[in-house]
C-alpha positions in Angstrom: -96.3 108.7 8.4 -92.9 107.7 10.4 -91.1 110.1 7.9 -87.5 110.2 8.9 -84.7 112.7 7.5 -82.2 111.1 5.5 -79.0 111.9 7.9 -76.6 111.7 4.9 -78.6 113.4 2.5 -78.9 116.3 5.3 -74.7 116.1 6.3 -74.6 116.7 2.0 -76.5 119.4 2.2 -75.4 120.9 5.6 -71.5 119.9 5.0 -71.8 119.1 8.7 -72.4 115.5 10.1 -72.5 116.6 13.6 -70.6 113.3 14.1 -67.0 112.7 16.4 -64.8 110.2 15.8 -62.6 109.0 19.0 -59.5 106.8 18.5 -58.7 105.2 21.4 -55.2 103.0 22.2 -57.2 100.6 24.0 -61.5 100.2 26.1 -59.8 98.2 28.8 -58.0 100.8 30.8 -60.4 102.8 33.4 -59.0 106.5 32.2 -59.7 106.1 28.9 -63.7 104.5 29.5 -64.1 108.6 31.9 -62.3 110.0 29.2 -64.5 108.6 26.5 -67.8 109.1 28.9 -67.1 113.0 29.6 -66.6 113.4 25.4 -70.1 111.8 24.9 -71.9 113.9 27.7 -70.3 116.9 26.6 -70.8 115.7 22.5 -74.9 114.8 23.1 -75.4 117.7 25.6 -74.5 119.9 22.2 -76.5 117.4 19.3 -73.7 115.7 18.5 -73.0 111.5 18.0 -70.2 110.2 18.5 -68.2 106.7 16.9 -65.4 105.3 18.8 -62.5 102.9 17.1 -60.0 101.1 19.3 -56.5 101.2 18.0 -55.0 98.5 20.0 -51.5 100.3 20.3 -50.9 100.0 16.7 -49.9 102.5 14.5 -50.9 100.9 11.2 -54.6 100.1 12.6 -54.5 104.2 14.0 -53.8 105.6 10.4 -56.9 102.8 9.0 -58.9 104.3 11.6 -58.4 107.2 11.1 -58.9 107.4 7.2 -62.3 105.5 7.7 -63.5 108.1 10.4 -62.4 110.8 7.8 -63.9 109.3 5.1 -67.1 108.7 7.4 -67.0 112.5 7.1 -66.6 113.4 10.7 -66.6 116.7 11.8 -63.6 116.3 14.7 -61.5 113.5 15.1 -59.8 113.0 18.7 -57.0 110.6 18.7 
């Protein structure tokens, strides 16, 4: 039947998402692509997804982020 759970229906129900959000200054720099590799090993080893937002060193785009992520209803946010 290719049933499939309704993920948001299941996040209402569960108040969890199982969902991190990362905010990143920037994807170019080489610490910041082990740091972001080590929290998705660590994140999918344990059944969680994760969504990453660059911030591109500015503060105003940090605070959007981060109020979309939250809003997104992520469980942890890692700025």
């Amino acid at each position: 039947y290719n049933y499939r759970p309704n993920f948001t229906a299941l996040s209402l129900r569960s108040n969890k998402t199982r969902t991190i959000g990362i905010i990143i200054p920037q994807l170019v720099h080489e610490f910041f692509s082990l740091v972001i590799r080590g929290i998705e090993d660590h994140a999918y080893a344990n059944g969680y997804n994760v969504i990453i937002a660059s911030s591109h060193e500015s503060y105003e785009r940090e605070v959007i982020d981060s109020q979309a992520l939250i809003n997104g209803r992520v469980d942890g946010l890692l700025a």
